[in-house]
PLY file of the C-alpha trace (Angstrom):
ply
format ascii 1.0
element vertex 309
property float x
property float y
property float z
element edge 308
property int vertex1
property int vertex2
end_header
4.83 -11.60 11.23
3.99 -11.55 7.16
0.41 -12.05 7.60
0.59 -9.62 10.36
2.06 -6.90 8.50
0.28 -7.57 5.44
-2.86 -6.64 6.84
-0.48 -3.13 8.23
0.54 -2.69 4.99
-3.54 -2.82 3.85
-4.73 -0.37 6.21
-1.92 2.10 5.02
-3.10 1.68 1.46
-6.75 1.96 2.45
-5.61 5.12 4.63
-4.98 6.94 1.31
-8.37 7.87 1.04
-8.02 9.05 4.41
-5.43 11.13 3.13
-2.31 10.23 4.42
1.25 11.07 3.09
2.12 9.35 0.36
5.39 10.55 -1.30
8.21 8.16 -0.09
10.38 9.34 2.35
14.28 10.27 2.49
16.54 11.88 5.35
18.88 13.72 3.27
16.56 15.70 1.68
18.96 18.66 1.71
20.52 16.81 -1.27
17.72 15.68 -2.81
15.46 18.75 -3.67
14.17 18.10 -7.47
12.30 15.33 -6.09
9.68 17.77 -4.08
10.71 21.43 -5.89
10.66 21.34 -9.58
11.93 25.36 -9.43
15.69 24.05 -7.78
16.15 22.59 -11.64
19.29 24.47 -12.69
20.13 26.68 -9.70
23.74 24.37 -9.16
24.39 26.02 -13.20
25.95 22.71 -13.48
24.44 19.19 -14.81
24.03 17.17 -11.68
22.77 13.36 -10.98
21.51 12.00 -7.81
20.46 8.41 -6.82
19.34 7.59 -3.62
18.66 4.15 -2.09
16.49 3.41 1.36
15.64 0.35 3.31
12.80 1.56 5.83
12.17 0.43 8.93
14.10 -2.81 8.65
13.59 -5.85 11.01
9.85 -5.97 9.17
8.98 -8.13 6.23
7.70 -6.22 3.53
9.46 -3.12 5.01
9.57 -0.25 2.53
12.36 -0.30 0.12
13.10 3.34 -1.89
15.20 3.74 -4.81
15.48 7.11 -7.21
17.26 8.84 -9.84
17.22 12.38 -10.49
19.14 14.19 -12.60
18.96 18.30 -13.67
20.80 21.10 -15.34
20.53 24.50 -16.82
20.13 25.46 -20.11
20.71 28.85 -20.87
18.25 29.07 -24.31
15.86 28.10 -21.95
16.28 30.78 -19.70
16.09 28.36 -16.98
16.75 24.45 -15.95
15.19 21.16 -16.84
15.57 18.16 -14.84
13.82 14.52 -14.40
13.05 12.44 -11.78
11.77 8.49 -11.49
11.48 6.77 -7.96
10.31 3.42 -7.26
8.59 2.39 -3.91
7.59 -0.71 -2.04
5.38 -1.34 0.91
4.57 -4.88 1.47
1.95 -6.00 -1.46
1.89 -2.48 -3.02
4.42 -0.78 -5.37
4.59 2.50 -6.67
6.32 3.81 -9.29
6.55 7.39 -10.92
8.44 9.63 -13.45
8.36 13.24 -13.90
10.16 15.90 -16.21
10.47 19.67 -14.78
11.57 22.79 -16.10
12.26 25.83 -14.44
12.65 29.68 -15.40
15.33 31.44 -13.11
15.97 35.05 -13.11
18.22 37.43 -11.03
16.24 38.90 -7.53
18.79 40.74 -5.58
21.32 38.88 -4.27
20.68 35.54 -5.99
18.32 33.36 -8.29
14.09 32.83 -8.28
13.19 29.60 -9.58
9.74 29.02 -11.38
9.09 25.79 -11.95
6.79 23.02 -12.88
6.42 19.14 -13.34
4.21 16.56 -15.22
4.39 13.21 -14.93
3.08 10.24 -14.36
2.18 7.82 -11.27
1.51 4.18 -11.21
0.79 2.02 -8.04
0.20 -2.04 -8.50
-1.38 -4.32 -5.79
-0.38 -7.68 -5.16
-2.37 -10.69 -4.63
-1.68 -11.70 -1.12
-3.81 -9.98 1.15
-5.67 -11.49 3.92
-8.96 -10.63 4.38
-10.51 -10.11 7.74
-13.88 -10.95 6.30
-14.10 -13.85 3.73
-14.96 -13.00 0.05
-14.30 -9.42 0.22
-14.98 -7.55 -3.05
-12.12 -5.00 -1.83
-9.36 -7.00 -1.31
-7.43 -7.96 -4.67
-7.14 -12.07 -5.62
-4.82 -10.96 -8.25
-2.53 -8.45 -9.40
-3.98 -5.21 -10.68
-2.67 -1.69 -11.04
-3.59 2.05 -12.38
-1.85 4.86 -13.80
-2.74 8.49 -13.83
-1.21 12.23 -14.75
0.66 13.87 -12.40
1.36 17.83 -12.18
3.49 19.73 -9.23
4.53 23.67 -8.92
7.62 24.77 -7.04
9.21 28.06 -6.43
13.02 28.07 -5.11
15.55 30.80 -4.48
18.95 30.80 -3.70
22.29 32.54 -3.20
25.78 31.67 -2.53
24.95 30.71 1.06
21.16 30.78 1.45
18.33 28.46 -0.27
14.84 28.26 0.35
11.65 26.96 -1.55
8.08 25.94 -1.48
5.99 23.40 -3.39
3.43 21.26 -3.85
2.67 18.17 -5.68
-0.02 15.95 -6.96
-1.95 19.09 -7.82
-5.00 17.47 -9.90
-5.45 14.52 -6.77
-6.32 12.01 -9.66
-8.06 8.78 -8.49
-6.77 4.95 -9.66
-9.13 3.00 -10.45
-8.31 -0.79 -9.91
-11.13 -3.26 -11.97
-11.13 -6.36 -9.34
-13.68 -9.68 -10.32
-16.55 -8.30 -8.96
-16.24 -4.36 -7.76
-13.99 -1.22 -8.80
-11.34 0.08 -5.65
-11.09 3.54 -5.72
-7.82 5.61 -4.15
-6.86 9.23 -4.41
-3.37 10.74 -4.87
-3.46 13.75 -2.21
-1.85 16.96 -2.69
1.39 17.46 -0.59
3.08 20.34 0.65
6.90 20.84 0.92
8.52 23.82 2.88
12.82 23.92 2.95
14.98 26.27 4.09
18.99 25.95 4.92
21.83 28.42 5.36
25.45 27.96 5.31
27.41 29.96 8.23
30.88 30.52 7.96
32.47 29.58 11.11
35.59 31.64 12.58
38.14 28.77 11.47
37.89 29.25 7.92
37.82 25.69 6.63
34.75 24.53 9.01
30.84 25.68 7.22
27.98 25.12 9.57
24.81 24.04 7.42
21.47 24.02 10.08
18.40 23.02 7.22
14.19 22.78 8.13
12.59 20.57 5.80
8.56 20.37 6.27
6.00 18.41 4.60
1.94 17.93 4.64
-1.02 16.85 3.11
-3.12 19.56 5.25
-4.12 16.99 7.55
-1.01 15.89 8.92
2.73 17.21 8.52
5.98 16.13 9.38
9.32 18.50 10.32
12.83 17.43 9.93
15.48 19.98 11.70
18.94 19.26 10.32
22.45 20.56 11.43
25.65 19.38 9.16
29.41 20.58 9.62
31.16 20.63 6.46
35.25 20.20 6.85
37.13 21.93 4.08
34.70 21.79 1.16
35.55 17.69 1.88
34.15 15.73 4.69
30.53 16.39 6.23
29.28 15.40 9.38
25.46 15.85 10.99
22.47 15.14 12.60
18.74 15.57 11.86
15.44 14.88 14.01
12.57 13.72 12.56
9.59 15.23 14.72
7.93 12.03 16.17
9.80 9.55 13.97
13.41 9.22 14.49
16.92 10.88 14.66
19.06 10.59 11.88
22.84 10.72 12.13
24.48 11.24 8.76
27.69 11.61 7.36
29.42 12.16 3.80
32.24 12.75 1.16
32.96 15.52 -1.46
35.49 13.97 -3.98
37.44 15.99 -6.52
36.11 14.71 -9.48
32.63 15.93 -9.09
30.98 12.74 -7.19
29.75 12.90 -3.74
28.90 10.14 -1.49
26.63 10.32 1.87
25.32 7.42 4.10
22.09 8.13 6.86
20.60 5.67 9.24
17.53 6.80 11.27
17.36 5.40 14.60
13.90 4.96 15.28
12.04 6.86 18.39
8.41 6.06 17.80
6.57 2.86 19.08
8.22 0.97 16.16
11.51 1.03 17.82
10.95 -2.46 19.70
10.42 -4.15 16.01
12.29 -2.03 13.63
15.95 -2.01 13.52
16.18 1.35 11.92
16.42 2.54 8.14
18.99 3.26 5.69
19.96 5.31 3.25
22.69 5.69 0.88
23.27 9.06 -1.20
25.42 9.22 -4.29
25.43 12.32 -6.78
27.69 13.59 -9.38
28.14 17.36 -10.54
29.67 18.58 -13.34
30.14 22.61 -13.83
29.17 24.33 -17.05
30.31 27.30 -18.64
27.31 29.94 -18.51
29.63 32.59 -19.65
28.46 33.55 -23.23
31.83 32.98 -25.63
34.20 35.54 -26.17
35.07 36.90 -29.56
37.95 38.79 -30.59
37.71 41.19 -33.68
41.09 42.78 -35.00
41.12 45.64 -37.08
42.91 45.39 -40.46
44.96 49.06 -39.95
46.59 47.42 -36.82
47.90 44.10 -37.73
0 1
1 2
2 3
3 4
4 5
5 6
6 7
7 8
8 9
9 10
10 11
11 12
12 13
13 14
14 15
15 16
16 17
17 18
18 19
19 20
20 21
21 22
22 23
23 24
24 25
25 26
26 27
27 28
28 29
29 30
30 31
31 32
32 33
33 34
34 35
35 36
36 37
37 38
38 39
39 40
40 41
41 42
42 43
43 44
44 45
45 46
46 47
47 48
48 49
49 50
50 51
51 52
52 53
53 54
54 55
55 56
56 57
57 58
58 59
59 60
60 61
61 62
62 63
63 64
64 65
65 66
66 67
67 68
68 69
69 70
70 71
71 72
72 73
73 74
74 75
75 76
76 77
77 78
78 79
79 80
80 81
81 82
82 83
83 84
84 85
85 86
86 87
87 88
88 89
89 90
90 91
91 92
92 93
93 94
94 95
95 96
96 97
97 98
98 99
99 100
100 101
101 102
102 103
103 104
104 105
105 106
106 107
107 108
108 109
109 110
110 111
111 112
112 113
113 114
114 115
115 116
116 117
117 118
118 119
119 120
120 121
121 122
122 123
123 124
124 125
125 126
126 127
127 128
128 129
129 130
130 131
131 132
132 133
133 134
134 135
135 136
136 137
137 138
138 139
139 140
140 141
141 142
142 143
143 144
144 145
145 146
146 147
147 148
148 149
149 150
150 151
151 152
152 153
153 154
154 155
155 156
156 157
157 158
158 159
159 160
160 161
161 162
162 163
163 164
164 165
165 166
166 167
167 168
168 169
169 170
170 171
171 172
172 173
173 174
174 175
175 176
176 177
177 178
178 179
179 180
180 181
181 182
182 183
183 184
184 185
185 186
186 187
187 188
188 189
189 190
190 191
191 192
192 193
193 194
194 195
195 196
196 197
197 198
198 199
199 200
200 201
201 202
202 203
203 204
204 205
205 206
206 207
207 208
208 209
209 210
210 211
211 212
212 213
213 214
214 215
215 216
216 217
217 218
218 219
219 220
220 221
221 222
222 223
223 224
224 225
225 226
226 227
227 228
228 229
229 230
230 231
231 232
232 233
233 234
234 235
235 236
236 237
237 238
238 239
239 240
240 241
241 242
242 243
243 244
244 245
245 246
246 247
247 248
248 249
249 250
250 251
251 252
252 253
253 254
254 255
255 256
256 257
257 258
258 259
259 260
260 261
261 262
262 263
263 264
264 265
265 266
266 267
267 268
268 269
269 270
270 271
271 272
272 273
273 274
274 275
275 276
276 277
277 278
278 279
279 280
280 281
281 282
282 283
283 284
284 285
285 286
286 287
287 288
288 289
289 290
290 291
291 292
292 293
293 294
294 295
295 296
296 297
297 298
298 299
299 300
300 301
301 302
302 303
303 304
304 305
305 306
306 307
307 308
């Protein structure tokens, strides 16, 4: 089964030139938009963490394994928010790894905020030795280690009111190539530009401690995309409960926990419902941010006049 999906996990990397999707993956994306929208930094007006953990498609060895750390917040002498992201991600013999800072200018359109925003960064992916080569002596396939680094740029608009968000993006804008130098050629892959699309509302429901939150998250590279449809039930600003379906891929129950001190906690596992469900047990994912609300309110001042003491 290694050998077997080491040579998957080839094709997939060699499929980047054929541009397919390369961002990693999460279900709760509802929670997790600086990663894809650099204009959501400071729309909570509150400095706010995120890390997020995934084991993908597990029941395979090399399965992907996710892990990332965001964390944003506004600053009002910025006019706007600032926020950073790094993510790790593992598929077999390859690894990626990237970091990116964003800032974002927000100002008032009717009802609620516009978020401008954009990203740099950077974006590093390493090959393993370990590959097995369908023909011997293969210039392509790596004997050792080797791994490239290039810029990164994204743009991202995102609006938002009390009970409405939505937002549009794209990243890997400049669709830099890495370049790895093997013993006796160059390998050549592309970053492709992806698209993101969200939108979510939150509907008051007649009992007044019950929210219902339906979400559409939807992603591309222009050749392909992929559409999650999400429904959660929040119970008294406390307990949520919901569903999403992954168009082709998998449904995803998914559950989670407001606490009073600012932390939240949120667990998803994605049954599979593509042909990978007779070798995949499913994937996890495990959500856990902290908020903590900030006083945007410019200070108060107090002036008493000296013929009224």
């Amino acid at each position: 089964m290694k050998k077997i999906f080491t040579l998957i996990s080839f094709s997939v990397i060699l499929s980047v030139v054929s541009y397919a999707q390369q961002d990693p993956q999460f279900s709760q994306n509802m929670y997790n938009k600086l990663f894809t929208n650099p204009g959501y930094a400071g729309s909570n007006k509150a400095l706010c963490a995120t890390l997020l953990g995934r084991s993908q498609w597990m029941g395979f060895d090399g399965a992907p394994k996710t892990g990332l750390l965001s964390v944003e917040t506004y600053v009002s002498k910025l006019h706007g928010g600032i926020g950073g992201t790094v993510y790790s991600d593992q598929l077999g013999l390859e690894s990626s790894f990237g970091a990116k800072l964003a800032y974002s200018f927000r100002l008032n359109v009717g009802p609620g905020q516009l978020g401008i925003g954009a990203e740099v960064g950077m974006y590093n992916k390493s090959l393993k030795s370990g590959f097995v080569a369908i023909q011997s002596n293969d210039p392509l396939v790596p004997t050792s280690q080797v791994s490239a680094t290039t810029f990164d740029l994204g743009l991202g608009i995102y609006y938002n009111t009390n009970n409405l968000y939505a937002g549009i993006s794209t990243t890997h804008i400049p669709q830099m190539d890495l370049s790895y130098k093997l013993s006796t050629s160059s390998l050549d892959l592309s970053l492709v530009r992806h698209y993101y699309v969200t939108l979510g509302y939150d509907y008051q429901l007649p009992v007044p401690s019950l929210v219902l939150r339906p979400s559409v998250f939807i992603k591309s590279d222009s050749h392909t995309a992929q559409v999650d449809a999400n429904i959660n039930l929040l119970y008294n600003n406390l307990v949520w409960g919901g569903v999403s379906y992954r168009l082709g891929d998998a449904v995803v129950p998914h559950v989670g926990l407001n606490l009073n001190n600012g932390l939240r906690f949120g667990v998803a596992y994605d049954v599979t419902t593509s042909k990978l469900r007779s070798y995949s047990s499913g994937s996890v994912e495990i959500m856990l941010g902290y908020c903590m609300k900030m006083n945007t309110n410019p200070p108060t001042h107090i002036h008493k006049d000296v013929r009224f003491l």
